[in-house]
C-alpha positions as CSV (number, residue, x, y, z in Angstrom):
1,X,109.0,95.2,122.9
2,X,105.7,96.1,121.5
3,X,103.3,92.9,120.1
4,X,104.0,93.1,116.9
5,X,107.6,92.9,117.9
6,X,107.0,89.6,120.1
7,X,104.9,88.3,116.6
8,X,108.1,89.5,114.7
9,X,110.3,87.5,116.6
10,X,108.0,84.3,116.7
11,X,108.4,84.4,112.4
12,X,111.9,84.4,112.3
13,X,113.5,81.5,110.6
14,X,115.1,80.0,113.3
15,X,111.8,80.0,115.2
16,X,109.4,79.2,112.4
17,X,111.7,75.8,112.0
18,X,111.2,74.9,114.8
19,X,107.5,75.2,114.8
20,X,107.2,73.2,111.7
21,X,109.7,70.5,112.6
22,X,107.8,70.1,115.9
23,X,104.4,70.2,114.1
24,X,105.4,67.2,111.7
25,X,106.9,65.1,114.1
26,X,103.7,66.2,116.9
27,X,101.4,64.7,114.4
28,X,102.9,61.5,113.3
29,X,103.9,60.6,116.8
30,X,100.2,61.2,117.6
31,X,99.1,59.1,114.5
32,X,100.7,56.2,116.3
33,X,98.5,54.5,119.1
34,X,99.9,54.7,122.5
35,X,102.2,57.5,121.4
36,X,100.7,59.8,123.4
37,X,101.9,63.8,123.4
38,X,103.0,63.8,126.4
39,X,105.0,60.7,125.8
40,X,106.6,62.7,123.1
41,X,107.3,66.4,124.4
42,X,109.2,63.9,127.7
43,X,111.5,62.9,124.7
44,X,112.1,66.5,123.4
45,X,112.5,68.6,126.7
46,X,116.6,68.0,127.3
47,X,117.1,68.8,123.8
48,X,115.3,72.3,123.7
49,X,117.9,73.4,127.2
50,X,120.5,74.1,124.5
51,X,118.2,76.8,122.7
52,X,117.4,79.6,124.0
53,X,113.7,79.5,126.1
54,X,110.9,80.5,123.7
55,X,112.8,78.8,120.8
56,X,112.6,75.6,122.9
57,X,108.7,76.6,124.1
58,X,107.4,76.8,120.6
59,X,108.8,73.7,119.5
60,X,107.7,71.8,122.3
61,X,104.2,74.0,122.1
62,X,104.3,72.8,118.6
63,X,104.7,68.8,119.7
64,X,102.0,69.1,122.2
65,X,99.3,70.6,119.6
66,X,100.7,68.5,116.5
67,X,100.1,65.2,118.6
68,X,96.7,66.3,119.6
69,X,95.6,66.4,116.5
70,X,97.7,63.7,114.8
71,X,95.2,61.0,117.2
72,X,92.4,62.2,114.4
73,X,94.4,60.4,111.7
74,X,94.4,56.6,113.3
75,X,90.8,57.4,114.8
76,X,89.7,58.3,110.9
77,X,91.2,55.7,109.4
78,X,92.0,52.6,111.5
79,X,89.1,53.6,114.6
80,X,91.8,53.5,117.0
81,X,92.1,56.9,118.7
82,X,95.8,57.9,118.5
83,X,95.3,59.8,121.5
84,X,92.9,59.7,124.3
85,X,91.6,63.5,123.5
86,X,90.6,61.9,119.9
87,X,88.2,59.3,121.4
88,X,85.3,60.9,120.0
89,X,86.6,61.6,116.9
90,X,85.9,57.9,116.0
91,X,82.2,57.9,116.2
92,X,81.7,59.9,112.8
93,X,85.6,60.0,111.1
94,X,85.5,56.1,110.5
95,X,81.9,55.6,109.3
96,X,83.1,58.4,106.8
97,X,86.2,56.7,105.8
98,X,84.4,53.4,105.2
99,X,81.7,55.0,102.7
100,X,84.7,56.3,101.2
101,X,85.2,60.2,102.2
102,X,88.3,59.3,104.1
103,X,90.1,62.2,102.3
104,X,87.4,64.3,103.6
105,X,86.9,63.4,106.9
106,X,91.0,64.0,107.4
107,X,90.5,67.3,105.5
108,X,87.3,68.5,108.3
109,X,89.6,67.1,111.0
110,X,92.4,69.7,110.1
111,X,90.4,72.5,109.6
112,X,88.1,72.3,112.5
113,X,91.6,71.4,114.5
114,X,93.3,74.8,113.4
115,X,90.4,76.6,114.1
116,X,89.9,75.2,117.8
117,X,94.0,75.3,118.4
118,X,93.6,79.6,117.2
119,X,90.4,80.1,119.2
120,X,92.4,78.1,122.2
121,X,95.7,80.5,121.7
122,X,93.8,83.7,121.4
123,X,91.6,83.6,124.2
124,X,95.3,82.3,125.8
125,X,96.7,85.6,124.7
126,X,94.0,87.8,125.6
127,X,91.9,86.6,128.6
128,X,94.7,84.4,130.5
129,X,94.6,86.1,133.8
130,X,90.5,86.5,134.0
131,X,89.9,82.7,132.4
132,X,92.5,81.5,135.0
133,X,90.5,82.3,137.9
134,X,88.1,79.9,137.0
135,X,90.1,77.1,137.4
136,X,90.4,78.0,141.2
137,X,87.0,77.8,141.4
138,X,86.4,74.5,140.6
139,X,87.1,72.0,143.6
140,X,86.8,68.2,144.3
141,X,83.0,68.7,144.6
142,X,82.9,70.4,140.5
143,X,85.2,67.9,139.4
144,X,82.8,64.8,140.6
145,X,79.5,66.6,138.8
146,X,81.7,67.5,135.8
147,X,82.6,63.5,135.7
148,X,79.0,63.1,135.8
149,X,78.5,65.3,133.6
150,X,80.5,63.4,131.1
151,X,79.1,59.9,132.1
152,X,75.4,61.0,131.0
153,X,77.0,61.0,127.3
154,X,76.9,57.2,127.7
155,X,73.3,58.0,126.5
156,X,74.2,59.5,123.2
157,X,77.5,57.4,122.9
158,X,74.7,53.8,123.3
159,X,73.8,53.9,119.7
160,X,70.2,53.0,120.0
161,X,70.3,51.1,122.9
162,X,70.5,52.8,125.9
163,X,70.3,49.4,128.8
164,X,73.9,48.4,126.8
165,X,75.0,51.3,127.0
166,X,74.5,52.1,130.9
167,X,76.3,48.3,131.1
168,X,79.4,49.1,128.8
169,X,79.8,52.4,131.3
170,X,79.4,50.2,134.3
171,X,82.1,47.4,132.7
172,X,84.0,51.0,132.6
173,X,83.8,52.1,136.1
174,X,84.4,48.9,137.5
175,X,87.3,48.7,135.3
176,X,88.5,52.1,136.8
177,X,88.4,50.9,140.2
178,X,91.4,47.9,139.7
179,X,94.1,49.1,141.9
180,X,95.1,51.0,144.6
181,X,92.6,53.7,145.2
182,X,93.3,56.7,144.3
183,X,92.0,58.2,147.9
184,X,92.6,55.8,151.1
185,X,95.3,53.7,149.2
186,X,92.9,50.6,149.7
187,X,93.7,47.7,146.7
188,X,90.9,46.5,144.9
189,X,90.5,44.0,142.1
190,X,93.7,42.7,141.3
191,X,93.4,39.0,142.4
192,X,97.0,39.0,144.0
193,X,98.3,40.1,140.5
194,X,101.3,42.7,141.5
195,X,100.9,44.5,137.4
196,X,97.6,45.6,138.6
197,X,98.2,47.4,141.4
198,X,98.4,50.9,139.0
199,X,95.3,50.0,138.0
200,X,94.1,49.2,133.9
201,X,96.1,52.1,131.7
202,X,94.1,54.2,129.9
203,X,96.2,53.9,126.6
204,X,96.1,50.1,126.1
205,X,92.7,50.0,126.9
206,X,92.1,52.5,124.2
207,X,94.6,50.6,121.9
208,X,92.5,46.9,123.0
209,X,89.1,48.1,122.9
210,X,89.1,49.9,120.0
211,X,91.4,48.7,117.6
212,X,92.0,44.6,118.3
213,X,88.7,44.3,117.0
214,X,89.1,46.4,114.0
215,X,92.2,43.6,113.4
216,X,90.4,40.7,113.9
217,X,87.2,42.0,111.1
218,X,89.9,43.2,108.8
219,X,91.3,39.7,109.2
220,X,88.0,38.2,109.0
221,X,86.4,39.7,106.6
222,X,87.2,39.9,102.4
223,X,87.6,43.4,101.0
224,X,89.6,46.0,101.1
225,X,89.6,47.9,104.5
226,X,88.2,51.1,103.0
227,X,86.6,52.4,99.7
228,X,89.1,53.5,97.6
229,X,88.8,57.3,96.5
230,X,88.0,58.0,92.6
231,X,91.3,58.6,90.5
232,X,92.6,62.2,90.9
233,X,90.4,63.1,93.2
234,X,92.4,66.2,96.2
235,X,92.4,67.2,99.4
236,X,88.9,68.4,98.6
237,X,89.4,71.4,100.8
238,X,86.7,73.3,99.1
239,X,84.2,71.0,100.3
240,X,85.4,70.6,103.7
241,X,86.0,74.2,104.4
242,X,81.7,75.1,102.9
243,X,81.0,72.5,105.4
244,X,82.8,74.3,108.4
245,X,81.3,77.6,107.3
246,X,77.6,76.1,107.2
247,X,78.1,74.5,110.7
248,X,80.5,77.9,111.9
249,X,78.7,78.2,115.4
250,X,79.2,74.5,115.8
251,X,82.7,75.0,115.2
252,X,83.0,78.6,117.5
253,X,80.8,76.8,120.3
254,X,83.1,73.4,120.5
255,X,86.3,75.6,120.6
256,X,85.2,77.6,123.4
257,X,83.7,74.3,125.0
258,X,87.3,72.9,124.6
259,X,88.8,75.9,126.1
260,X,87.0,76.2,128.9
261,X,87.5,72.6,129.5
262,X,91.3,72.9,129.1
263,X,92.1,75.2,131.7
264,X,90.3,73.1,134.5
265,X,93.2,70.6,135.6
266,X,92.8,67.2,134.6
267,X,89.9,67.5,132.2
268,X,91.6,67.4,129.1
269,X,90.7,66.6,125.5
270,X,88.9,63.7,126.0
271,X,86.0,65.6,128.3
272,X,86.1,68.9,126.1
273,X,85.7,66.5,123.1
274,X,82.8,64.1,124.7
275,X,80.9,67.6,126.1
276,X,81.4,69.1,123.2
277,X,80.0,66.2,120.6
278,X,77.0,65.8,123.0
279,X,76.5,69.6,122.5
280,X,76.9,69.5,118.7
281,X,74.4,66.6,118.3
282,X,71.8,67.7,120.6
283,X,71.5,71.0,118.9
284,X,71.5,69.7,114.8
285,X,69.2,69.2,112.7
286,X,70.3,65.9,111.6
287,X,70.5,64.3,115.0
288,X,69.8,60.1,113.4
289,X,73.3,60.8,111.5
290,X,75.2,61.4,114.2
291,X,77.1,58.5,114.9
292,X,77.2,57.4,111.2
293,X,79.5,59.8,109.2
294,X,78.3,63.5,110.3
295,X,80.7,66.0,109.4
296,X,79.3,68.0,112.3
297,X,80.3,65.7,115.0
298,X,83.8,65.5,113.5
299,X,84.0,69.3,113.5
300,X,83.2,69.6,117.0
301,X,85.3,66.9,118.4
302,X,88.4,68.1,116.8
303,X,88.0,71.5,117.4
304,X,87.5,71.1,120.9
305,X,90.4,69.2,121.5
306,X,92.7,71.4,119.9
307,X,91.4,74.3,122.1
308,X,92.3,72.7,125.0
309,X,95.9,73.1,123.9
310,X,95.4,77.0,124.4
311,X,93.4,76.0,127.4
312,X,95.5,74.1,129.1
313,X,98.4,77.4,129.3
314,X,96.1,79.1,130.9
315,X,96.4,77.7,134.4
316,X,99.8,76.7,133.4
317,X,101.3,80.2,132.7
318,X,99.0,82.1,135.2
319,X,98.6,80.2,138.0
320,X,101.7,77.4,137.6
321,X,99.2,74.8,137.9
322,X,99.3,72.1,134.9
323,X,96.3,71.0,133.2
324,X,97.2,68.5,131.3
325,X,100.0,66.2,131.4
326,X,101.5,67.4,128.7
327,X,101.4,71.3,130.2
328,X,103.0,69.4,133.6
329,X,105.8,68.5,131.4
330,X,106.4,71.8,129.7
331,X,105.8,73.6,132.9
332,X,109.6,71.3,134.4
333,X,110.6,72.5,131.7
334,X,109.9,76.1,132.4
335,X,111.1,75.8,135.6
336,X,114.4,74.8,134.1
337,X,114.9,77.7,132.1
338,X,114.5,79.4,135.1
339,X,111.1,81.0,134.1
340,X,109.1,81.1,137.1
341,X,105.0,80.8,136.8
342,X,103.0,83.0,138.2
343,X,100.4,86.2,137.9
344,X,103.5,88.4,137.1
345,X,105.5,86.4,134.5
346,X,103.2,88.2,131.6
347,X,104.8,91.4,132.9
348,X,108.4,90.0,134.1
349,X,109.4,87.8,131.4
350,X,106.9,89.0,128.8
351,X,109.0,89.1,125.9
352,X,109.4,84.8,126.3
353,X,105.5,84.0,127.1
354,X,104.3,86.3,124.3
355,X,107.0,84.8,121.6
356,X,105.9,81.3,122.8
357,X,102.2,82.3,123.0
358,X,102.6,83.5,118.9
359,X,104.7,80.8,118.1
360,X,102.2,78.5,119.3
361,X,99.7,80.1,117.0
362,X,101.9,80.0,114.2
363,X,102.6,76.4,114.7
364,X,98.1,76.1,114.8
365,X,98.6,77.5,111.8
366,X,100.8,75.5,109.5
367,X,99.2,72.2,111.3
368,X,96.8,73.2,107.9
369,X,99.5,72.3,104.8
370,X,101.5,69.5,106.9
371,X,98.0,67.9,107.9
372,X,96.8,67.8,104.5
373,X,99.7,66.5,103.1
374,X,100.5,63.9,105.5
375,X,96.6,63.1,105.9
376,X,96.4,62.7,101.9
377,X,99.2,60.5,101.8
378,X,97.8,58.3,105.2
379,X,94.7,57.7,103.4
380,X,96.1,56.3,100.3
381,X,98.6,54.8,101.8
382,X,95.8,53.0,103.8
383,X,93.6,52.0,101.0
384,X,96.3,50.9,98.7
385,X,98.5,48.7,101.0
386,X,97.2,44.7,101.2
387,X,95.7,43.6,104.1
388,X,98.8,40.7,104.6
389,X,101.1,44.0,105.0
390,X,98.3,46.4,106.7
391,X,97.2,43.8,109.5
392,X,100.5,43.2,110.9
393,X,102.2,46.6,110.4
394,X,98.6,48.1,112.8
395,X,99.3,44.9,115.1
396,X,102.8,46.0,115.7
397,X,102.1,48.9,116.3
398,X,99.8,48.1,118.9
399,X,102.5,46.4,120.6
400,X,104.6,49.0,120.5
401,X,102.4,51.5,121.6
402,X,100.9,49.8,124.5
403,X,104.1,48.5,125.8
404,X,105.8,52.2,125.4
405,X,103.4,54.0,128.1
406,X,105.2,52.3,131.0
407,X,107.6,49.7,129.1
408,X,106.7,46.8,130.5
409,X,104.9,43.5,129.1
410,X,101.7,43.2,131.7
411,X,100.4,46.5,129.9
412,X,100.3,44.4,126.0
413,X,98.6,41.7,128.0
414,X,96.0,43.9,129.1
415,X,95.6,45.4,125.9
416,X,95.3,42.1,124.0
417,X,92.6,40.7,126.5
418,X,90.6,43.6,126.3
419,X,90.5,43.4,122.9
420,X,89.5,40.3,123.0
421,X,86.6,40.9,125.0
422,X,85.7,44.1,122.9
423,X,85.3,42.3,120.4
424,X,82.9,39.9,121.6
425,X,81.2,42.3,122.8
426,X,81.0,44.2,120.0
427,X,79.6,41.2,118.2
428,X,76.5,41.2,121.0
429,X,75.7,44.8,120.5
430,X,78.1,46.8,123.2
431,X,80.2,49.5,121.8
432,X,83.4,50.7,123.4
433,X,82.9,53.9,123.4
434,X,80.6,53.7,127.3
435,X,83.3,51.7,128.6
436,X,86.4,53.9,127.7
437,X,84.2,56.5,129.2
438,X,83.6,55.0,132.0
439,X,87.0,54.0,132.5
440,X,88.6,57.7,132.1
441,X,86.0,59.2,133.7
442,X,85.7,56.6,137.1
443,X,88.5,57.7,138.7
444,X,87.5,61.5,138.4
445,X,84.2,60.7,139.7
446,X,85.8,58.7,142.8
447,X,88.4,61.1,143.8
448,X,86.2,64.3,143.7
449,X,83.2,62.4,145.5
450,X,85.7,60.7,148.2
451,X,87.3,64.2,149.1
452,X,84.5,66.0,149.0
453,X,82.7,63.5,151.7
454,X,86.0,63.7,153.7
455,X,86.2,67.6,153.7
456,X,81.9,67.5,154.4
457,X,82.5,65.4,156.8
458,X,85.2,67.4,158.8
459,X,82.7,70.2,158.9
460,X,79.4,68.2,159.6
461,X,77.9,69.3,156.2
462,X,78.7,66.7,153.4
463,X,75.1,67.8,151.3
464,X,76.2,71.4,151.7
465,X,79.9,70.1,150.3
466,X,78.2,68.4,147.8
467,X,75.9,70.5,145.9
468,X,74.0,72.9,147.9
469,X,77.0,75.4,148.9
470,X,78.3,75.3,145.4
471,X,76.9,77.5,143.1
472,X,79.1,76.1,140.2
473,X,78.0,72.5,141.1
474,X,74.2,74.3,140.7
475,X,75.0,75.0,137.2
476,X,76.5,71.4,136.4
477,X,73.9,69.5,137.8
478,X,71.4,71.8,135.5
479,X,73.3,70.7,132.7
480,X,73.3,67.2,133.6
481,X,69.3,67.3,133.9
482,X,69.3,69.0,130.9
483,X,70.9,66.3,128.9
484,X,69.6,63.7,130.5
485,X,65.8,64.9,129.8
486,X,65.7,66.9,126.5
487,X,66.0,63.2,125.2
488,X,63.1,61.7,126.8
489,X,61.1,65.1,126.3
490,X,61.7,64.8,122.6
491,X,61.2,61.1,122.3
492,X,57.3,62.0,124.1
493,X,56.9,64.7,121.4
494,X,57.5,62.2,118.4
495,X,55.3,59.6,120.0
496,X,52.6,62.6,120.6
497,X,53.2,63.6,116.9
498,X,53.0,60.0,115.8
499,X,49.3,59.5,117.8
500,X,48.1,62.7,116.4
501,X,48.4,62.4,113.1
């Protein structure tokens, strides 16, 4: 069977129902905080053994990249990110939503997403076995300068001040570190406390830092929560879609960011989105709104975290090795089927990938009418529903969400007392955003810097294990002294500029 055969077979009914049913219920699951996708394609994989394999691929495909981008809709409108890929989606979607272009901000989200998830499933369909090899490349020593690669962001994620920034990302590494270490198995941190020996969970952090606060000034503070949008007023797709084709290499540049991204194992959304923001905002024009309601930074974070979708099967299919947890989950479920991974399945069981692989676009593709829909009806919904009802409908569902990732109690605790603590420190000038960083991207940092000292010091050569040997780690280290001093160079020029004139 040719292609357009595989593509035929992807658009029948049966297979087109499935996309869409696993599109709608991908995104409100990942509207939900703490409902995470993988969370949600765990749920679905016994059903999908009844139907026959790419049937059950495309609707769990379909999950995976309708919960990726259903995190945009709480990080938009409530400044919690649904997921953890959607983390940067916060720092421009909710300063949009409060000055009233909520609709808006939901309507770049969606557009910007499908256009990341198609980039992610073409280059998926196309350059698979090539792009694969470059996840065997990377090694403990990449993956440590690629987590410090991420933690120079903490400079553009300090909003003006830099020293509380650097602190927030230390209060995150430390943070990182509660538990049993990842390498060595030494325990650290948790005060005799037996719930802290896995360490602080990424979700109800995310759930505590970010939206507790959000609670307690919606509580404290008179007003509705957000502007309410003029009478009649649409999805204003028009507007979005002009603003994704003036900032189109934006958009192209953050996709292939998130791709490449996705098929390293373990990165993820939440690095491709992070890289990819710093990336957008170094480059504009517009750099001071950044932060404060930019379009552009909302187009690149979404887009690169829907690429890492397409990203992610690329190590997954080729090589059998997961890079993400939700591609871990699909891959059992492979296995099940009895598929079997490898360089040869695009040739051996072609007619299954390739279905799965256009089904998965297909399902990118009708993420756009199910995302404006449900997005125009969130937003409302939002605005229009009392703060008595909204307050203790998000609270609830903070519970619920940081209690689901491991179903047990000590998780809500930690989620309530960092929330607590967020939002006093929000109140003296520390955002969250430097300490979730530095919380997701600690134990990255630790485990590729510990193994690579172990393996340098087997061989009596830990700098040439480091850096020196490792022409990759060359290129991420020029990255990281290229962020860290194109600030500082342009903050001489203005001052230069200022003296002169």
């Amino acid at each position: 069977m040719d292609m357009l055969g595989f593509l035929g077979e992807a658009l029948s009914a049966r297979n087109l129902m499935f996309a869409l049913l696993g599109v709608i219920g991908g995104t409100v699951i990942g509207a939900l905080p703490g409902l995470s996708a993988t969370m949600a394609i765990a749920v679905m994989v016994p059903f999908t053994f009844a139907l026959e394999p790419a049937s059950g691929l495309i609707m769990l495909g379909a999950i995976y990249t309708g919960a990726i981008y259903g995190g945009a809709f709480a990080a938009i409108l409530v400044n919690t990110p649904g997921t953890p890929s959607a983390i940067a989606t916060t720092f421009d979607g909710y300063p949009m939503a409060r000055r009233g272009d909520g609709d808006l901000a939901v309507t770049i989200a969606t557009i910007a997403s499908v256009v990341g998830g198609l980039i992610g499933g073409l280059l998926l369909l196309t350059l698979s076995p090539m792009l694969a090899q470059v996840a065997l490349r990377f090694g403990s020593t990449e993956y440590f300068w690629l987590a410090v690669l991420g933690l120079t962001l903490i400079a553009v994620l300090s909003e003006g001040n830099l020293v509380k920034g650097l602190m927030g990302g230390c209060l995150g590494l430390l943070l990182s570190m509660v538990g049993v270490a990842v390498v060595g198995g030494d325990v650290r941190f948790t005060f005799g406390q037996r719930e802290l020996l896995g360490g602080i969970g990424i979700i109800p952090a995310l759930i505590g830092l970010y939206c507790i606060p959000v609670l307690i000034d919606m509580v404290a503070r008179p007003g509705q929560h957000l502007e309410a949008p003029p009478a009649g007023r649409g999805f204003r797709l028009l507007e979005a879609a002009g603003i994704a084709i003036r900032d189109f290499w934006n958009l192209i540049r953050s996709s292939l960011i998130g791709t490449v991204v996705g098929i390293l194992p373990g990165a993820g959304g939440s690095i491709a989105s992070l890289v990819s923001y710093s990336e957008a905002r170094r480059t504009a024009k517009n750099q001071a709104e950044y932060g404060k309601g930019a379009p552009g930074g909302l187009l690149s974070t979404e887009s690169a975290n829907n690429a890492t979708v397409g990203g992610g099967f690329i190590p997954t299919l080729v090589l059998g090795i997961p890079g993400t947890p939700p591609d871990a989950v699909i891959l059992g479920a492979l296995l099940v089927q009895g598929i079997r991974t490898g360089p040869a399945l695009f040739e051996t069981q072609g007619s299954i990938v390739y279905t799965f692989i256009f089904g998965l676009l297909i399902a990118t593709v009708l993420m756009l009418p199910v995302g404006l829909l449900i997005g125009r009806y969130a937003f409302r919904f939002i605005v229009a529903t009392p703060k008595a009802l909204l307050v203790p409908l998000i609270a609830f569902m903070t519970v619920l969400g940081s209690f689901a990732v491991h179903n047990h109690p000590s998780d809500v605790f930690v989620m309530v007392a960092l929330g607590v603590v967020g939002w006093l420190l929000n109140r003296a000038g520390y955002g969250p955003s430097p300490i979730v960083l530095g919380l997701v991207l600690g134990q990255i940092a630790e485990q590729g810097f510990v193994r690579a000292w172990m393996i340098g010091g087997a061989r009596g050569d830990f700098m040439g294990q480091l850096i020196v040997n490792r022409p990759i780690s060359w290129a991420i280290v020029a990255l990281i002294l290229l962020t860290v001093c194109l600030p500082l160079l342009k903050t001489l020029r203005n001052r230069r500029m200022k003296e002169a004139s």
